[in-house]
Structures are given as C-alpha cells and as structure tokens.
DOVEX-355560 format. One record per residue (C-alpha): residue number from 1; y, z, x. Coordinates in Angstrom, 3 decimals, decimal comma. Each point is the difference from the previous one (the first is absolute). Example, Ala and Ser with C-alpha at 12.3 -4.5 7.8 and 13.67 -1.06 7.14 Angstrom:
2
<pt nr="1" yy="-4,500" zz="7,800" xx="12,300"/>
<pt nr="2" yy="3,440" zz="-0,660" xx="1,370"/>
//
This chain:
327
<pt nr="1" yy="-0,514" zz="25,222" xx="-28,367"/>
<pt nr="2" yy="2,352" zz="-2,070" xx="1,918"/>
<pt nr="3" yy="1,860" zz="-2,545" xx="-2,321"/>
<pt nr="4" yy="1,516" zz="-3,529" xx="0,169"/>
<pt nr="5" yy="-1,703" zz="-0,403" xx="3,425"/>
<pt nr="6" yy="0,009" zz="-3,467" xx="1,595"/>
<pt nr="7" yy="-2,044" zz="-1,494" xx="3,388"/>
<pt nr="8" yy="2,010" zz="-1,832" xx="2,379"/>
<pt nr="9" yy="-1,517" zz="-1,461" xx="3,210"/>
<pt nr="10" yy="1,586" zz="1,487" xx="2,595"/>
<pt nr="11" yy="-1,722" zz="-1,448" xx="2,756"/>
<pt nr="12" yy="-3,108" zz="-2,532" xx="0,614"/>
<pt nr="13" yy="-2,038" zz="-0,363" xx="3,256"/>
<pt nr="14" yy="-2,826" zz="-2,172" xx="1,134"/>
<pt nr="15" yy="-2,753" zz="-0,799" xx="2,553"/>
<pt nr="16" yy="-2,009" zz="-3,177" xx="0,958"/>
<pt nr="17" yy="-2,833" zz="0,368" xx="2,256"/>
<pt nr="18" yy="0,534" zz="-2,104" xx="3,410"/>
<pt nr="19" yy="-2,748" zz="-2,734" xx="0,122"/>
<pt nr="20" yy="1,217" zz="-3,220" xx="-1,528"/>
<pt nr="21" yy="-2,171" zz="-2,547" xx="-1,541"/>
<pt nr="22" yy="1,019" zz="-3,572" xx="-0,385"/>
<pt nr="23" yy="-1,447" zz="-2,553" xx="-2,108"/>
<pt nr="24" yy="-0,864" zz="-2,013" xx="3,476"/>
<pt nr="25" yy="-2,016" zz="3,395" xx="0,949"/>
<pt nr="26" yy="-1,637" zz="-0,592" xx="-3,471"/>
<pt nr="27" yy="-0,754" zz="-3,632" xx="0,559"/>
<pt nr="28" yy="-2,089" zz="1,074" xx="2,558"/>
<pt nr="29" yy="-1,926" zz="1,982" xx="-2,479"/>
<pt nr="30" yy="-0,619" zz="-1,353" xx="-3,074"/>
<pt nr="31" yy="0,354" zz="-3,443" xx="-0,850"/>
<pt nr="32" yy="3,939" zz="-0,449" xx="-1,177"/>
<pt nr="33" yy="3,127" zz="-0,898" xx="1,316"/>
<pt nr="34" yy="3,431" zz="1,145" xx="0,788"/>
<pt nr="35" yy="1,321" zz="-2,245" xx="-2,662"/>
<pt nr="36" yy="-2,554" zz="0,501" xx="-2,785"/>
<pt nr="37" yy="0,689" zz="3,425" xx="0,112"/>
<pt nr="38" yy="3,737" zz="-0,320" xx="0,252"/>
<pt nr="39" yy="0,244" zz="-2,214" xx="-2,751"/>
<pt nr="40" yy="-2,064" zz="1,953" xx="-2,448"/>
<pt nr="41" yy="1,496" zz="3,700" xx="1,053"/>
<pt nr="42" yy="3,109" zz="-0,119" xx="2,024"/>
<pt nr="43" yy="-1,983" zz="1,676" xx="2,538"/>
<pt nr="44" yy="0,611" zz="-0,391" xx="3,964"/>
<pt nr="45" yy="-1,412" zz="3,341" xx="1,427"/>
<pt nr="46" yy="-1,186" zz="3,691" xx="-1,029"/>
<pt nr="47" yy="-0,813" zz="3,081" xx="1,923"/>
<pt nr="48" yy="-2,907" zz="1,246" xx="0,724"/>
<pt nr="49" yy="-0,675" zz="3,321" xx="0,441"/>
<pt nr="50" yy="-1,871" zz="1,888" xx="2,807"/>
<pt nr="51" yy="-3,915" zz="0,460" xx="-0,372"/>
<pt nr="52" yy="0,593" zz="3,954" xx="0,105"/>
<pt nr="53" yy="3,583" zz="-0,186" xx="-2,050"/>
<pt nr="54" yy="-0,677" zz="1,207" xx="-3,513"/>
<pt nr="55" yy="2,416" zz="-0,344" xx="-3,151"/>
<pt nr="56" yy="1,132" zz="3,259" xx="0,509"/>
<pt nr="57" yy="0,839" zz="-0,236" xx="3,365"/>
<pt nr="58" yy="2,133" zz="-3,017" xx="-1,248"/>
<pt nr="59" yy="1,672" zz="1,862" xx="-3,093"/>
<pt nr="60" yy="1,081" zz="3,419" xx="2,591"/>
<pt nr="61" yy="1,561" zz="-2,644" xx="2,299"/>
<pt nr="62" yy="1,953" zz="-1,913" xx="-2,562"/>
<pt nr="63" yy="0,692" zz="3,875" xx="-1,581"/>
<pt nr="64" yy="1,520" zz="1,172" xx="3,244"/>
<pt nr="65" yy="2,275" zz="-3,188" xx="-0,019"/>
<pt nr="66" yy="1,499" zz="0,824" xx="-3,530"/>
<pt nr="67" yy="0,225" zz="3,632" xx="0,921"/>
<pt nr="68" yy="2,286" zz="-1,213" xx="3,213"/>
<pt nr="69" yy="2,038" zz="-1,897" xx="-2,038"/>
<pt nr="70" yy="0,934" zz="2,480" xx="-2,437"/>
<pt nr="71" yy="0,339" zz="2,623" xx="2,487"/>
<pt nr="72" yy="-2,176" zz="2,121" xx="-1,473"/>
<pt nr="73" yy="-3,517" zz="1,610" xx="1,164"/>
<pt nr="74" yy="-3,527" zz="0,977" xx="-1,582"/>
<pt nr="75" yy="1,240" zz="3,278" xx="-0,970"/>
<pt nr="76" yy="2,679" zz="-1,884" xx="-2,515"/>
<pt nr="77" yy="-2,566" zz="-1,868" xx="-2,033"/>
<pt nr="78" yy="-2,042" zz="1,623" xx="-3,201"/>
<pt nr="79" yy="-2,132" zz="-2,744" xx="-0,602"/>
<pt nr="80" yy="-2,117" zz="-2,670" xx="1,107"/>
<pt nr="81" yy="-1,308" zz="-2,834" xx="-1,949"/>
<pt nr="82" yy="-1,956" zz="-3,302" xx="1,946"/>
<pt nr="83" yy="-0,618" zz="-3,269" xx="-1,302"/>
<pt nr="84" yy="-3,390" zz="-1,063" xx="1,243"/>
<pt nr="85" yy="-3,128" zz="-1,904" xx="-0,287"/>
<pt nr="86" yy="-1,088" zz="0,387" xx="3,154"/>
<pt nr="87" yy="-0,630" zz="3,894" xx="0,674"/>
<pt nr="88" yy="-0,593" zz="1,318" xx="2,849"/>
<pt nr="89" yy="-3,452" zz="2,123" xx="-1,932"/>
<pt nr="90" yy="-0,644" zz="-0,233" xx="-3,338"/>
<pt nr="91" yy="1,011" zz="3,849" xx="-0,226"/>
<pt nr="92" yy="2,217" zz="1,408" xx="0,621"/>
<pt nr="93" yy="3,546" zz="-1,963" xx="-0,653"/>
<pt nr="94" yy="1,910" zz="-1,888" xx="2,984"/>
<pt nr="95" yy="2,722" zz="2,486" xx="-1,173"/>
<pt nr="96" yy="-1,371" zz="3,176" xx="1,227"/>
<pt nr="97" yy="-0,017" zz="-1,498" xx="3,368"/>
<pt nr="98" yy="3,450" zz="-1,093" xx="0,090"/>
<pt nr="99" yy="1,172" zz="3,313" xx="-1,394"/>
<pt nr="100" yy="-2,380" zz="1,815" xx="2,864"/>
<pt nr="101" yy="1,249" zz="-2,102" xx="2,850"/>
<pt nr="102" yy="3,936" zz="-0,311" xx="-1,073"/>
<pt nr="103" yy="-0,152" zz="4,209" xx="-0,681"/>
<pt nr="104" yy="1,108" zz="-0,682" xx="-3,816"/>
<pt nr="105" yy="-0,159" zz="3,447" xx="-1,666"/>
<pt nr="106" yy="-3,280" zz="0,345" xx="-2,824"/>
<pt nr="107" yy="0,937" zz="-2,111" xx="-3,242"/>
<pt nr="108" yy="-1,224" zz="-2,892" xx="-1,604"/>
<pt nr="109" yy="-1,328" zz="-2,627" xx="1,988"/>
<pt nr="110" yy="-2,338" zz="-2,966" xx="-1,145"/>
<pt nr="111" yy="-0,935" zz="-3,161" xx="-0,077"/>
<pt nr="112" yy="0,835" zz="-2,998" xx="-2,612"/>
<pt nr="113" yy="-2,736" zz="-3,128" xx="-0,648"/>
<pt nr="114" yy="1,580" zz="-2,573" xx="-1,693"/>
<pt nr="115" yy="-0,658" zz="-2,700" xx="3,381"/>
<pt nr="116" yy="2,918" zz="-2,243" xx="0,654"/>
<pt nr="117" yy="2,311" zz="1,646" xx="-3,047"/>
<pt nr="118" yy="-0,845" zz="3,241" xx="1,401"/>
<pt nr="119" yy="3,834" zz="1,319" xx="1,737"/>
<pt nr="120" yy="1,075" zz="-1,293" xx="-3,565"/>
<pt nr="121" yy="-2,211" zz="2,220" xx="-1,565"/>
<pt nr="122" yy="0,456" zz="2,903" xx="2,250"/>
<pt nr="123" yy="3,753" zz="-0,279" xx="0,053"/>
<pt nr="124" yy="0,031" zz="0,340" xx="-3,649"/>
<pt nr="125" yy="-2,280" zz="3,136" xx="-0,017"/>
<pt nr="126" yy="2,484" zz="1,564" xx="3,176"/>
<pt nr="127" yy="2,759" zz="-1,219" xx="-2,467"/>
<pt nr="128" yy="-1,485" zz="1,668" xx="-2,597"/>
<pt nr="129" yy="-0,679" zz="3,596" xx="2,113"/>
<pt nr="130" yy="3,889" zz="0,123" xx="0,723"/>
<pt nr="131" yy="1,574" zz="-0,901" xx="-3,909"/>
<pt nr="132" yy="-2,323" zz="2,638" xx="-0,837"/>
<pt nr="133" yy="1,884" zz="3,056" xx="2,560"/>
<pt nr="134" yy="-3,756" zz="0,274" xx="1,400"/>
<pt nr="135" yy="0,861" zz="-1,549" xx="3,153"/>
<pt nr="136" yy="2,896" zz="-0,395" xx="2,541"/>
<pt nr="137" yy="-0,788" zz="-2,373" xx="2,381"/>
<pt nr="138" yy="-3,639" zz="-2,029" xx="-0,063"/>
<pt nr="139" yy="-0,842" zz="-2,256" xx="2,815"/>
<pt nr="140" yy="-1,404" zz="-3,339" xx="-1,344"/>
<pt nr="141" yy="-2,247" zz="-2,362" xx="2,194"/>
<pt nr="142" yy="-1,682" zz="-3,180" xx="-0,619"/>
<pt nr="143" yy="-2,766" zz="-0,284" xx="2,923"/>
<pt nr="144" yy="-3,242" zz="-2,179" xx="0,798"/>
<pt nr="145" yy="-2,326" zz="-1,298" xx="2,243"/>
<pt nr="146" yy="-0,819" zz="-2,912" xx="-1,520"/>
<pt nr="147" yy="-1,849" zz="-1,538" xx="2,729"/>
<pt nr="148" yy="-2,827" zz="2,567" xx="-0,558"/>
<pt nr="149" yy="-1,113" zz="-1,667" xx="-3,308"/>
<pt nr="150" yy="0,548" zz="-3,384" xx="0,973"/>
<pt nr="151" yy="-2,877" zz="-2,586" xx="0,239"/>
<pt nr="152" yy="0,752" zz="-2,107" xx="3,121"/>
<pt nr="153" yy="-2,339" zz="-2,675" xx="-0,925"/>
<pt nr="154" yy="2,223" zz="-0,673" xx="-3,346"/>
<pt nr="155" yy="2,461" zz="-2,370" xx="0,757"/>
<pt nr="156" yy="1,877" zz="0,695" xx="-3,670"/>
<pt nr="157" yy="0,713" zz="3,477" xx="0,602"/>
<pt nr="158" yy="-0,269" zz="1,028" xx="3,488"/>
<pt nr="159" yy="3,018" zz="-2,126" xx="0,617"/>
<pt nr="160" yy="2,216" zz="2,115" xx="-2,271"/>
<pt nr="161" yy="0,050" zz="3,506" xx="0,693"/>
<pt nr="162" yy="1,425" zz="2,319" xx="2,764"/>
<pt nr="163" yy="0,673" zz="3,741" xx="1,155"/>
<pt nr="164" yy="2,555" zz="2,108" xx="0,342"/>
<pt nr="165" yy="1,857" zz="3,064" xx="-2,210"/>
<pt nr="166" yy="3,387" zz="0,322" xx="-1,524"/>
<pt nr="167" yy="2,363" zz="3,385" xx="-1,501"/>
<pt nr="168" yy="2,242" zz="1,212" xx="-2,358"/>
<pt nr="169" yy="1,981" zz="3,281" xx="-0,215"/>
<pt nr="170" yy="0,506" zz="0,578" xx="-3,359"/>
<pt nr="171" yy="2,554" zz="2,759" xx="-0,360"/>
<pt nr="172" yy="1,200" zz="1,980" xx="-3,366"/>
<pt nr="173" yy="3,833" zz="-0,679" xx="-1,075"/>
<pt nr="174" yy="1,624" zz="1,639" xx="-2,914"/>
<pt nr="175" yy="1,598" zz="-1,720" xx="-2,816"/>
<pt nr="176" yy="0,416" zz="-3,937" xx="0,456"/>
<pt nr="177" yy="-2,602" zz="-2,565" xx="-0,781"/>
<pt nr="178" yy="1,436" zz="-0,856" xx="-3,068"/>
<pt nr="179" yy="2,302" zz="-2,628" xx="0,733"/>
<pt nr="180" yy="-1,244" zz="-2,871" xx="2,225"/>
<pt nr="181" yy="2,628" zz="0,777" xx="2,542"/>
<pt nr="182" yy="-1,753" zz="2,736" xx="0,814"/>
<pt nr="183" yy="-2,586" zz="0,398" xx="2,740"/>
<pt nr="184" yy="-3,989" zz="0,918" xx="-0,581"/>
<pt nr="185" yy="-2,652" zz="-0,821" xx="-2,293"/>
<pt nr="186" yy="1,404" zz="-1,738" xx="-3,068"/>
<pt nr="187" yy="-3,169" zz="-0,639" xx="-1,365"/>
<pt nr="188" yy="-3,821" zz="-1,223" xx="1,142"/>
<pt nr="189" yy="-2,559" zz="-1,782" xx="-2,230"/>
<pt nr="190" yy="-3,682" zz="-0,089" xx="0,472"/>
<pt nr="191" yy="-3,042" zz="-1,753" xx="-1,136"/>
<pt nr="192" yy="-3,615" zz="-1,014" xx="0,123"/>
<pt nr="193" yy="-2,924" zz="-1,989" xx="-1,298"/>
<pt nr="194" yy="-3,157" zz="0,970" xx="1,054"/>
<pt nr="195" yy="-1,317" zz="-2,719" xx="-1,599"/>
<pt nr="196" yy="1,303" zz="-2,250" xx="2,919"/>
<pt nr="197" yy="-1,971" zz="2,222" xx="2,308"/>
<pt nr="198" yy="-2,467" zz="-2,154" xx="1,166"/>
<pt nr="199" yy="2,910" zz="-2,692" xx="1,638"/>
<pt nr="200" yy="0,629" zz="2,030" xx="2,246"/>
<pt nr="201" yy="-2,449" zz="2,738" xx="1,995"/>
<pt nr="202" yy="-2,095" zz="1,431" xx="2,573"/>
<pt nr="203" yy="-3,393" zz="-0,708" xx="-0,285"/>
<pt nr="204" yy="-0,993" zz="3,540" xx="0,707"/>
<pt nr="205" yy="0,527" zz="3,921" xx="-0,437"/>
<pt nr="206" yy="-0,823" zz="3,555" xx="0,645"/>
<pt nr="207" yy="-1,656" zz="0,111" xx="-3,560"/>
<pt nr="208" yy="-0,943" zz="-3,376" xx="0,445"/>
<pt nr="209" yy="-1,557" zz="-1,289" xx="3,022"/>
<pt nr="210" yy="1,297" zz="3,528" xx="2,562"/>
<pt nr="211" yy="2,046" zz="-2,647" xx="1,728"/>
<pt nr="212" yy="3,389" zz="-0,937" xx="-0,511"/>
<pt nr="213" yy="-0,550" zz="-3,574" xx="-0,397"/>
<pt nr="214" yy="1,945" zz="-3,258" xx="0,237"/>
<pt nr="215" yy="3,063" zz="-1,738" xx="-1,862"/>
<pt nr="216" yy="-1,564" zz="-2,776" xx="-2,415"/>
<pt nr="217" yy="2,996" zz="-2,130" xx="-1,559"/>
<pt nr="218" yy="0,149" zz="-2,395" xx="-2,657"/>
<pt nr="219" yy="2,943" zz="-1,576" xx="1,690"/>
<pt nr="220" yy="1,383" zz="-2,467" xx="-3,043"/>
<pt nr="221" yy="-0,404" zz="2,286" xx="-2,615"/>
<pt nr="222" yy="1,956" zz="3,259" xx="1,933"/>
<pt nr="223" yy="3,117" zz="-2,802" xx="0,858"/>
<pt nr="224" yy="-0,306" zz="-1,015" xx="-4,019"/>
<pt nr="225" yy="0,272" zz="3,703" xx="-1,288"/>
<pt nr="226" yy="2,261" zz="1,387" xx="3,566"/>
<pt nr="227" yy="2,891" zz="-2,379" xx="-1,314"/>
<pt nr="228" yy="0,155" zz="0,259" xx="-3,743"/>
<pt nr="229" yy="-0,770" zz="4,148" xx="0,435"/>
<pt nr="230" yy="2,685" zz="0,047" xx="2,754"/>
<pt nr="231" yy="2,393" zz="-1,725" xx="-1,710"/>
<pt nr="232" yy="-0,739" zz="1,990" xx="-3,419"/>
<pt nr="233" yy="0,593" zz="3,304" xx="1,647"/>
<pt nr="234" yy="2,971" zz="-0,888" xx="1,616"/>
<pt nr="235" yy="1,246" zz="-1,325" xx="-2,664"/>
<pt nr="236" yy="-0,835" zz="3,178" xx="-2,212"/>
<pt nr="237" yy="2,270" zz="2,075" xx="3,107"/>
<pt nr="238" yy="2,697" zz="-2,339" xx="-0,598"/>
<pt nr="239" yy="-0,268" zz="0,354" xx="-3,938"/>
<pt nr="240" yy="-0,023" zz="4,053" xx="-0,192"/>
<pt nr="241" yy="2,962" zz="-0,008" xx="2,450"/>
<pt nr="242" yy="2,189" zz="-2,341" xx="-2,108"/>
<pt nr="243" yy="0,386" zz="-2,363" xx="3,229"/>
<pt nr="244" yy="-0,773" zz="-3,213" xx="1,134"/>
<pt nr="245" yy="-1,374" zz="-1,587" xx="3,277"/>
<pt nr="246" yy="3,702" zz="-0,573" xx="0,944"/>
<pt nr="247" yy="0,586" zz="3,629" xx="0,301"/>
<pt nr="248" yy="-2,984" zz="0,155" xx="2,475"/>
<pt nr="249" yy="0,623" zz="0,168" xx="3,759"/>
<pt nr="250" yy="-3,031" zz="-0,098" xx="1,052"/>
<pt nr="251" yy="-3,687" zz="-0,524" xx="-1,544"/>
<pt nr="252" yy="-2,604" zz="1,796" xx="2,552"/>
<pt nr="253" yy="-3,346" zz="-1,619" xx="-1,171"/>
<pt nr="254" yy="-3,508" zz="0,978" xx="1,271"/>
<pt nr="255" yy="-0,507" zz="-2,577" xx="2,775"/>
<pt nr="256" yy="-3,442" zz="-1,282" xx="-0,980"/>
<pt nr="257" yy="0,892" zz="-4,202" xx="0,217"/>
<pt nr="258" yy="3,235" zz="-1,921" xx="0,432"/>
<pt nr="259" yy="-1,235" zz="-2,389" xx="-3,035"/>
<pt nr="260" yy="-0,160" zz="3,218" xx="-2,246"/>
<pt nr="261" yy="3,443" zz="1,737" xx="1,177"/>
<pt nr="262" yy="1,565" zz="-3,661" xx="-0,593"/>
<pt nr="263" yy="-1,346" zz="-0,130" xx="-3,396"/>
<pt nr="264" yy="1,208" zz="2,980" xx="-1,388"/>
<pt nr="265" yy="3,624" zz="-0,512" xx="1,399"/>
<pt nr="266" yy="-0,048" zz="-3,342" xx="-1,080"/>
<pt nr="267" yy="-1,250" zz="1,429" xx="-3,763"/>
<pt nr="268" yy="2,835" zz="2,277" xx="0,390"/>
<pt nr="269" yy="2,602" zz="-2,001" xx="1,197"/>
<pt nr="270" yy="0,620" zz="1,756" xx="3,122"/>
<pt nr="271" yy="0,848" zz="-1,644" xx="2,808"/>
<pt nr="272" yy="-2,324" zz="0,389" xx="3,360"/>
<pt nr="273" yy="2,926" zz="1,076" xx="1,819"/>
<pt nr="274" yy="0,131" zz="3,464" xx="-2,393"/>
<pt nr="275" yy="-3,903" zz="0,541" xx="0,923"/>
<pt nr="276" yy="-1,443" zz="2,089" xx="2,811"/>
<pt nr="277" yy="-2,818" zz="-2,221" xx="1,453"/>
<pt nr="278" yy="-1,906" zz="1,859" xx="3,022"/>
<pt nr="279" yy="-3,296" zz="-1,774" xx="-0,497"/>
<pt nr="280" yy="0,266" zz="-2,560" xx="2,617"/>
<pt nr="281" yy="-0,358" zz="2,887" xx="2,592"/>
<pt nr="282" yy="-2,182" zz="2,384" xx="-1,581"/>
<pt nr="283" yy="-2,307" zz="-1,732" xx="-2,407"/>
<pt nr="284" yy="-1,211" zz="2,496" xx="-3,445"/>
<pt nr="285" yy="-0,051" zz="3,272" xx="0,941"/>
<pt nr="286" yy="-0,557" zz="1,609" xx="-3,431"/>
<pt nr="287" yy="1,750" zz="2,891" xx="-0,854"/>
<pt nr="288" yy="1,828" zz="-0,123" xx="3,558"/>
<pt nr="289" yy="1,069" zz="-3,309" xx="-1,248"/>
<pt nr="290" yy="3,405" zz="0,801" xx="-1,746"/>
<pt nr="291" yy="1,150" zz="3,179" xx="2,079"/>
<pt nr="292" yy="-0,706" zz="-2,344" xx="3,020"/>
<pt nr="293" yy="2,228" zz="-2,541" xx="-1,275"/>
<pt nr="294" yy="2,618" zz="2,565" xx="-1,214"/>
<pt nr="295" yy="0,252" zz="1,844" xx="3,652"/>
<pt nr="296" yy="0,029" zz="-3,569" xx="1,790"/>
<pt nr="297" yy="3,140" zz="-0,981" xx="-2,698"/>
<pt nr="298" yy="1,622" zz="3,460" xx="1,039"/>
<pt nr="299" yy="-0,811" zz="-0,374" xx="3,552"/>
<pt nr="300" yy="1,728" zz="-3,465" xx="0,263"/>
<pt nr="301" yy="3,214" zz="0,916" xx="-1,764"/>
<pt nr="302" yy="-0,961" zz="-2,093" xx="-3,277"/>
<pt nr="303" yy="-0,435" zz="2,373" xx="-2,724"/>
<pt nr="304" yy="2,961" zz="3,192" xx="0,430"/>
<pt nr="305" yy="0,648" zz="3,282" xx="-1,699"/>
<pt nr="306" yy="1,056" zz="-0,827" xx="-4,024"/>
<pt nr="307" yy="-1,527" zz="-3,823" xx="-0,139"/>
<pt nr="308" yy="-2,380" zz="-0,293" xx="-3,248"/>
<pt nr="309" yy="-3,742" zz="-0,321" xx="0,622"/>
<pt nr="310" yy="-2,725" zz="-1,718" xx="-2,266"/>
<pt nr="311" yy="-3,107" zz="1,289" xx="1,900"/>
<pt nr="312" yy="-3,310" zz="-1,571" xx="-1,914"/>
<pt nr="313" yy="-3,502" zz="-0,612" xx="1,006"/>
<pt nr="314" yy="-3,884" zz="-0,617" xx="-1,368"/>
<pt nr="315" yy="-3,065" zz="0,865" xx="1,106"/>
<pt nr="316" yy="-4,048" zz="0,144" xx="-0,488"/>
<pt nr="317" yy="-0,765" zz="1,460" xx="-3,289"/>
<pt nr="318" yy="1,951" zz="-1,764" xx="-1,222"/>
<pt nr="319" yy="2,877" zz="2,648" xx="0,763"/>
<pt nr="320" yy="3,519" zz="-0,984" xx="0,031"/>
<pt nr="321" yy="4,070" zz="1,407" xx="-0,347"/>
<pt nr="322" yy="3,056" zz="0,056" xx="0,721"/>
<pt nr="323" yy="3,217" zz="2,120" xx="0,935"/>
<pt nr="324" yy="3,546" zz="0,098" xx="-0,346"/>
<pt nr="325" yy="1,631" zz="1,447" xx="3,144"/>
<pt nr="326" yy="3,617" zz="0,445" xx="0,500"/>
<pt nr="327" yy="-0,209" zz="1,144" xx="4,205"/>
//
C-alpha cells in the first residue's frame, strides 16, 4: 500500500445550463418581487435546465471541462464519485454514466447523498480513496437539477434553487500535506443531525410515495442552525490546522443565501472581500453549489495555484462540513 499519499486539485471544471431565469420572469409567476427575493437571498437569476437535460448530462459536461483543463482524458481517471440529489434514476448511480460516456476505464464510480454538503462529503471520501494508495486520480462532481423537485406555486422555495454541475480532479501526490504550505487536502470535517431532518425535505420518495417529491423548508430555523454549524466547522478546520482566518485566502461557502454567507464571515471575522460569492447568478444549486463557485473563482483569475481555501457548506439532513484546501 501506497504511503504518505496526499490529493491535490489539479484542475476544476463546470457547466450551467443556458436558460436564465430572473426574478422579473418569477414575478410573473408566483406572487413576489425582484426585491423581496433579493433582499432575503442575494439572488438575481438561476439557470434552468432543459426539459430533456438530466443531472448527468450536466455532471459529463462540467467533467469534460475539468478533463480539458488538466489536459488529461477519460482513460487517465480511476474513479468517479457524484454529489447528487437529483439522479437521473433511482438506480443505477449518475456515475456510471459519466464513466460510460467520458470512456473512464471500470473502477469505482458512485454517487454521494448528503444534498447541498454533498461535493464536501464526496471530496472527503475521493480524499480518502487516494491517502489510502487505492486510487490515483478520482473525478469529483457536485450536480443537480433542482428545478425538477421544485414546487412553483411556493413562493419560499421556488425562488431559491437552480441547475447546473461542477468538477474536481483530484490527483494522488507523494509526500507533502503536512505543512500548510503544501498543496491538497489538509483536512475535511463532516457532520449530521438527523434529528433536524424534518427542516428541510422532499415531501416524497421511491419508498415513500414512488415519486421524487418536492423541497419543503423551514426557512428560519435552516438560516439559525446554517450559521452557527457553518461557522463551528470552519472554525474546527482552522483549529486542527493551527491557523487563523488571517491565513485564509479565500473561504468558498455553499451559496445557499447572501444573509447566511455574510453571517458566517462576519462570525469569523473575515472580510467579504476574502469570500467567493456566486449566488447572485446562480441561486442554490446543492452540491453543484461550491464546485460552481470554485470554477467561476478560477475562471475569473481570483483564486490561483497555492492560495488557501476554506470550502464549507450545509445541507438537508441536517448534513454539514468543511475542508481545508491549499490549491
């Protein structure tokens, strides 16, 4: 077995369907505003994705994108692990797609529920794979369709949420890791609390009602527990890594709400201008949330090779975690 193996992210890569909706194209279906919806979320506009474009046809897009920018090809990767609440089928995995259609040699390949903390979550297990010698290089997506659970008729959710699928190539390095100069993983942290379940759900299931359901939220409660569970798992990063906020370039938050991202900067002390805020232009897109927001910082110049990432996020379940990320 492999020893003193470390994941570094050597390349990230993302996709966004093309139909845009604005809050004035929700104005004209449910009965809110541009500015009560701005105010409470930070949200302008989401995508949308196509009637016949499925999650998986979202995560191989934003898979081929990472795979370009690491110059590497299907036949390079060993693993594939997807971040999803939105499936495609309930069996099999979104994974086994995306290794069929990109030509990635038999290996693992799954999927990873743990809603909008899910590309925490999965990172961690990819992570995981490659400290272990049992993997090289493991392809990491975050992908939903959102829209497809939505009720349209609930102005307090359908609001909120939008498509689209992000990626990480998470590639074996030897030695390193130790010192926080050193790129990959330094460490993740993950929890949950099922007994917080019912804040945040669909109200249906294959076991349940054979449909997938919609997204029920118990808005004031998930903002109480999103910023002190944020903030504690950040905070817990910061702690096992003998650093402080200062030594942070940039904190890459699940973009669920302006309000909440706000609040747990402000609880850590962190400037705004250290935080990667993508929300405004893609509203929550669960686990395609943060590997959205990461690509778009890449993308734009903003985050480069060897600045310090806190990458947190919480979800339904209550799941939530964090990472520490030196790119």
């Amino acid at each position: 077995m492999a020893t003193n193996m470390r994941s570094i992210i050597a390349a990230t890569g993302s996709y966004l369907p093309e139909k845009i909706l604005t809050n004035k194209d929700l104005e004209a279906k449910v009965d809110t505003t541009d500015e009560w919806i701005f105010q409470r979320s930070g949200i302008k506009e989401r995508r949308i994705a196509a009637e016949d474009e499925t999650t998986g046809d979202m995560a191989i897009a934003a898979a081929k994108r990472a795979l370009a920018a690491a110059g590497l090809t299907g036949s390079d990767i060993d693993g594939i692990i997807v971040a999803t609440t939105t499936p495609d089928r309930t069996f099999p995995a979104v994974a086994v797609k995306v290794q069929a259609a990109l030509d990635i040699p038999v290996g693992l390949a799954f999927d990873i529920q743990a809603v909008c903390t899910g590309f925490v979550y999965a990172m961690s297990v990819a992570n995981n794979f490659i400290a272990l010698g049992q993997a090289k290089r493991i392809l990491v997506i975050g992908a939903e369709k959102m829209s497809s659970i939505l009720n349209w008729e609930d102005r307090t959710t359908c609001v909120l949420f939008g498509d689209g699928a992000g990626a990480v190539i998470l590639e074996a390095e030897e030695g390193g890791a130790g010192d926080i100069t050193d790129r990959g993983i330094h460490s993740t942290h993950l929890y949950a609390n099922g007994k917080l379940r019912d804040l945040l759900y669909t109200d249906g299931g294959t076991a349940m009602t054979g449909t997938s359901g919609q997204i029920v939220m118990e808005g004031r409660e998930v903002f109480k527990y999103a910023v002190k569970y944020m903030a504690d798992v950040v905070e817990e990063a910061l702690a096992e890594n003998n650093i402080t906020a200062d030594d942070v370039d940039w904190l890459v938050p699940h973009q669920a709400n302006i309000r909440i991202i706000e609040a747990t900067a402000k609880k850590l002390g962190l400037s705004m201008d250290k935080v990667i805020v993508t929300v405004e232009k893609h509203g929550n897109t669960s686990a395609a949330s943060i590997p959205l927001a990461l690509d778009d910082a890449v993308q734009s110049g903003k985050i480069k090779r060897g600045d310090l990432l806190l990458i947190e996020g919480m979800g339904g379940g209550l799941t939530w975690g964090s990472a520490l990320v030196r790119f």
